[in-house]
C-alpha positions as CSV (number, residue, x, y, z in Angstrom):
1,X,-20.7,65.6,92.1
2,X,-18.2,68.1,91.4
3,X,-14.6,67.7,91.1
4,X,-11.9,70.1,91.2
5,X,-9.2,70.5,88.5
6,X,-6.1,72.1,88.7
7,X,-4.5,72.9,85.9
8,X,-0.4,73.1,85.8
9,X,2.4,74.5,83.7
10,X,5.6,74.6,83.6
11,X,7.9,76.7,81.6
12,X,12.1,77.3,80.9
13,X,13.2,81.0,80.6
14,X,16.6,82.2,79.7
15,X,18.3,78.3,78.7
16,X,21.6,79.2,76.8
17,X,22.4,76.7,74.5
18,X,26.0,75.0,75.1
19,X,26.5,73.6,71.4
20,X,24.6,73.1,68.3
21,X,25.1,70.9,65.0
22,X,24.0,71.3,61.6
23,X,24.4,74.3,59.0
24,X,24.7,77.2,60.3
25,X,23.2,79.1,57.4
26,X,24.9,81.4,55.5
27,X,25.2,84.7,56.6
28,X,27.3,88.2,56.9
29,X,28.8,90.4,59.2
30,X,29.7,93.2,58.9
31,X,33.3,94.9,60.8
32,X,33.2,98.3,61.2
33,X,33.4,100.8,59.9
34,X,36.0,101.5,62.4
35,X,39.3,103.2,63.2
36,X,42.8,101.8,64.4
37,X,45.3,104.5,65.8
38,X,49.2,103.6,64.5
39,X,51.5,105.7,67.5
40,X,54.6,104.2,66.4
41,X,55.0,107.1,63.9
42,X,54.3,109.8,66.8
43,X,57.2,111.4,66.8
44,X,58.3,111.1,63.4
45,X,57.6,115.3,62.3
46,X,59.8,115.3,58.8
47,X,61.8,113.4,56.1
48,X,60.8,110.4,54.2
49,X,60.8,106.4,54.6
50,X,61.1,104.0,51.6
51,X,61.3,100.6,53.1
52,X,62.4,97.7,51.0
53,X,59.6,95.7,52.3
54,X,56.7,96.0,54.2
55,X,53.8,93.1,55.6
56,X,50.6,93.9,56.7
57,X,48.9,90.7,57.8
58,X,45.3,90.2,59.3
59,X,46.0,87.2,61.3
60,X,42.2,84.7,62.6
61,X,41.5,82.7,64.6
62,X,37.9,80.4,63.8
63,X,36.7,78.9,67.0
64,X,33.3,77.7,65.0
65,X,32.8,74.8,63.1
66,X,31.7,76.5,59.6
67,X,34.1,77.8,56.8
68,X,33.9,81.6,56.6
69,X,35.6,84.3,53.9
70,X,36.8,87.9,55.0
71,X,36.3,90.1,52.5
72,X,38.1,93.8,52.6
73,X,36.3,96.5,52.0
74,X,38.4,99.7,53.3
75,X,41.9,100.3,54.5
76,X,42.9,103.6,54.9
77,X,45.6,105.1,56.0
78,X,45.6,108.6,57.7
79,X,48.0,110.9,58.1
80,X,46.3,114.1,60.4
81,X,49.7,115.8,60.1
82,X,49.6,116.4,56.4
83,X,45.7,115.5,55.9
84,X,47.2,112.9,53.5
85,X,45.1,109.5,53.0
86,X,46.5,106.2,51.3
87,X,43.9,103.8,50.5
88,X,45.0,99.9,50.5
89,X,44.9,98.1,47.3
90,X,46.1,95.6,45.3
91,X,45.6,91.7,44.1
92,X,45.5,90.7,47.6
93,X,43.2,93.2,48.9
94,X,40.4,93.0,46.1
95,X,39.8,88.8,46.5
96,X,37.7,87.0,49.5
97,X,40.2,85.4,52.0
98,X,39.3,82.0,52.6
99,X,39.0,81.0,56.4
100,X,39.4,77.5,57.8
101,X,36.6,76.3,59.9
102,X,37.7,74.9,63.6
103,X,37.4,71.1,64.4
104,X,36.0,69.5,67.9
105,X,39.0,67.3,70.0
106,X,36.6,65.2,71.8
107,X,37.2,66.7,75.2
108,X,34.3,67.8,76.4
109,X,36.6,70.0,79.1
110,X,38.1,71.9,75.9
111,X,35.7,71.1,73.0
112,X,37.3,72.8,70.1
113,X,40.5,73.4,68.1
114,X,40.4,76.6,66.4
115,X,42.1,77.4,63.0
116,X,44.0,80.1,62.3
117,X,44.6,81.5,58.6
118,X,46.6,84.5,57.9
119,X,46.0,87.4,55.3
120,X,50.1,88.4,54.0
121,X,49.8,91.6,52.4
122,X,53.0,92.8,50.9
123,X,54.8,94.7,47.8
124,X,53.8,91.6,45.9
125,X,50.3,91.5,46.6
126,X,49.1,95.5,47.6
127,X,50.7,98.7,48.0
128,X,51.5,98.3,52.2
129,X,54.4,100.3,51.2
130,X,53.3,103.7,50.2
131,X,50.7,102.6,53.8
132,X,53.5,103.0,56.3
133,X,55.8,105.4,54.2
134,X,53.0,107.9,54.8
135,X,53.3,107.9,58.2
136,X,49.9,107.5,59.1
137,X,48.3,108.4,62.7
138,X,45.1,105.9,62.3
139,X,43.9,103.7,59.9
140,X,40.1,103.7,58.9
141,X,38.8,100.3,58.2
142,X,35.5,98.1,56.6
143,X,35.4,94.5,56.2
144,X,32.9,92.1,56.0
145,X,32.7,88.7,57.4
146,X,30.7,85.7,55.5
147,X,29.4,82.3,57.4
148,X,29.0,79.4,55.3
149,X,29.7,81.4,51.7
150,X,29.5,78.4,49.5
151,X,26.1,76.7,51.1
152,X,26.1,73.9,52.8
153,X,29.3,72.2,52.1
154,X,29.6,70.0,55.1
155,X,26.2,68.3,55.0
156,X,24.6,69.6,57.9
157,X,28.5,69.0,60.1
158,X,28.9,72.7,61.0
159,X,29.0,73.3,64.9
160,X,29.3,76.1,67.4
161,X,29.6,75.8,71.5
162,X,28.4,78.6,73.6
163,X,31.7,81.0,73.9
164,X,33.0,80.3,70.6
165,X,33.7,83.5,67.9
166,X,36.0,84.6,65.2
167,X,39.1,86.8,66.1
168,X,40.9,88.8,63.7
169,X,43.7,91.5,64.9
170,X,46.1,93.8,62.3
171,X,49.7,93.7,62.5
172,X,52.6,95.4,60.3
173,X,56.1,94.2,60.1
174,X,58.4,96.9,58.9
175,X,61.9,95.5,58.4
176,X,64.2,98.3,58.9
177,X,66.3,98.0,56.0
178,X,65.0,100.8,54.1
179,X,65.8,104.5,53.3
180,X,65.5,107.8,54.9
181,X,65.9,111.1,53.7
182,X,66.2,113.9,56.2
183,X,64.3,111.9,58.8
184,X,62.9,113.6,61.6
185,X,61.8,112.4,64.9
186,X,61.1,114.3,67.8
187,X,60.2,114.4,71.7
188,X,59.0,116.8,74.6
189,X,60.2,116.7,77.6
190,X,60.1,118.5,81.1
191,X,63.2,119.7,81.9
192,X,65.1,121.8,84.7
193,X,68.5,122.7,85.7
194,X,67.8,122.6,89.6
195,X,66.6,125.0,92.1
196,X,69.7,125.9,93.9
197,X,70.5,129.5,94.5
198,X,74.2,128.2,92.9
199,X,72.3,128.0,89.7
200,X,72.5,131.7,89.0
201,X,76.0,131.6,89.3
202,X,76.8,129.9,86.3
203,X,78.1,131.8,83.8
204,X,78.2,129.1,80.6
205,X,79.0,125.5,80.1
206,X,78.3,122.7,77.9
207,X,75.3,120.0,77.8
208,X,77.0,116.2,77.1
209,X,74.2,114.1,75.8
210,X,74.6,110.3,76.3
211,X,73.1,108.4,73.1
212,X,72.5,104.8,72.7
213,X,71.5,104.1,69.1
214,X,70.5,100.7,67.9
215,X,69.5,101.8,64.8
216,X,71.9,101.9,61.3
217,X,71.5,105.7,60.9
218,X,73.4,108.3,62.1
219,X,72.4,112.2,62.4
220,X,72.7,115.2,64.8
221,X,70.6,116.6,67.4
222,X,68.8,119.8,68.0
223,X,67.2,120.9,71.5
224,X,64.9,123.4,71.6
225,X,64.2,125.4,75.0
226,X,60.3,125.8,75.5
227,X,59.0,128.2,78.3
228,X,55.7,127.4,80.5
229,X,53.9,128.5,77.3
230,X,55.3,126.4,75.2
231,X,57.1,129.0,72.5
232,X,60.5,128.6,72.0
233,X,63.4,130.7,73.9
234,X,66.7,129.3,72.1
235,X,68.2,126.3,70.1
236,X,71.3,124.2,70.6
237,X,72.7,122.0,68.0
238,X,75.4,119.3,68.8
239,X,78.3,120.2,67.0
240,X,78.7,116.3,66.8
241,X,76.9,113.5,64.9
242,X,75.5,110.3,66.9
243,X,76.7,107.1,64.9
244,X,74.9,104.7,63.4
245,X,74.7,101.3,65.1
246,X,77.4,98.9,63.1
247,X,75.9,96.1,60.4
248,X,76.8,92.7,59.8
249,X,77.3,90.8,57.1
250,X,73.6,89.6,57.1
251,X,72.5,93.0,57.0
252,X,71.4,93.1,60.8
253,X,72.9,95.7,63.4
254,X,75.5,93.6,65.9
255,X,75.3,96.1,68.7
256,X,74.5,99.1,69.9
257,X,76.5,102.4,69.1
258,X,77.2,104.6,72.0
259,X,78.3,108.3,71.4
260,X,78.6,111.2,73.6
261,X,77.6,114.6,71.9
262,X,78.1,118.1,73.2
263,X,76.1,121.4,73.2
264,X,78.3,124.3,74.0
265,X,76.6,126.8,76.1
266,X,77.8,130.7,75.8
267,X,77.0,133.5,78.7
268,X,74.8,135.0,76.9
269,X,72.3,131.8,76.4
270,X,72.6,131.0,79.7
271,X,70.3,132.4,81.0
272,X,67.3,131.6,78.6
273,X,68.6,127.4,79.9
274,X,67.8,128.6,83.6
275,X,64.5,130.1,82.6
276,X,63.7,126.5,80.3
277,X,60.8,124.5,81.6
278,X,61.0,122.0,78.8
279,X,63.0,121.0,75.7
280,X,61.6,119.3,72.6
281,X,64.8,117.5,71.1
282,X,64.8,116.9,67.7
283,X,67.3,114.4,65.8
């Protein structure tokens, strides 16, 4: 008598696992190397910056249940203008920061709390200063990122849910009570007087700029007149300063300064305005 057998199997492919608990194991990661542009100093082209103050902070967030350290490798500053690079250092910059591991809530909807820890770089800790004084365009960076550093501190209570990481971002805070010498900042613009045949009938005149400055420094303005190519066809100068936005007794500007500053135009420049196609105003 012969009997038939069938054999059966069964197999899982591609399970994700939602959460696990236990250690994690140490282990390190590494960030980067990498590069940040900065564009807030775009259109700064000349002059100098000494700021009283300045914080660089590397703000996490933990959304896994281990403890972790960040560890800063490079911070460079670049400046392509002047091929000049600052490289971060200091007390703060040369020790592991500690991170805080997350906690679970109970709700199974919205299983974790994160922590968040923050990195304060400042003139106590690092040289950030002589970082933003520079002007830089991008900032080159390294860090590394250790799980678990110390072992297995939480006997075997680290977790992680599926979807959970570490986030860390970079953020300055320059205050702007600082010093400038001879700043410079400057702009490009398209720029046209009009296309009416009227236009060639003006003989001279004067250009009234409008200037809302927030800021507690004064200065003057210089327009230069670019043609399609780009190379400069004439200059005008206002032969008034903008003012600097009044201060309180806290040190903080109370409003905005409004001024109105003229460019007189003579017949024989005239002409080299109606042929403009931009101006790059510099104050």
């Amino acid at each position: 008598e012969f009997r038939r057998v069938l054999f059966r199997s069964t197999k899982f492919t591609g399970l994700v696992p939602y959460f696990a608990k236990g250690y994690l194991g140490r282990d390190t990661y590494q960030l980067g190397p990498g590069t940040v542009p900065v564009n807030i100093f775009n259109n700064i082209t000349g002059g100098s910056l000494n700021p009283a103050n300045v914080k660089l902070s590397i703000d996490i967030s933990n959304g896994i249940g281990a403890n972790a350290s960040l560890v800063i490798d490079t911070i460079q500053a670049v400046n392509y203008r002047t091929n000049n690079k600052v490289m971060l250092s200091g007390t703060g910059v040369s020790v592991p920061f500690n991170i805080a591991r997350a906690t679970q809530t109970g709700n199974s909807s919205n299983p974790v709390n994160n922590a968040f820890s923050n990195l304060q770089l400042d003139s106590s800790n690092s040289n950030s200063r002589s970082i933003i004084a520079d002007f830089p365009s991008l900032l080159n960076y390294g860090l590394k990122l250790y799980i678990d550093p110390n072992g297995n501190v939480s006997n075997f209570n680290d977790f992680i849910y599926y979807g959970s990481s570490i986030n860390a971002s970079l953020d300055f805070e320059v205050p702007l009570n600082l010093i400038a010498n001879d700043l410079e900042l400057t702009d490009t613009t398209a720029f046209t007087i009009g296309n009416s045949t009227q236009t060639g009938q003006i003989k001279s005149g004067t250009f009234s700029l409008n200037v809302g400055n927030g800021f507690p420094i004064g200065g003057y303005i210089q327009m230069y007149l670019l043609n399609s190519y780009g190379s400069i066809v004439d200059s005008l100068f206002s032969t008034n300063a903008f003012i600097a936005a009044p201060i309180g007794t806290n040190g903080i500007v109370t409003s905005t300064k409004y001024s109105t500053l003229t460019m007189p135009i003579s017949e024989a420049r005239m002409q080299n305005v109606l042929n403009t196609d931009r101006k790059s105003t510099r104050l």
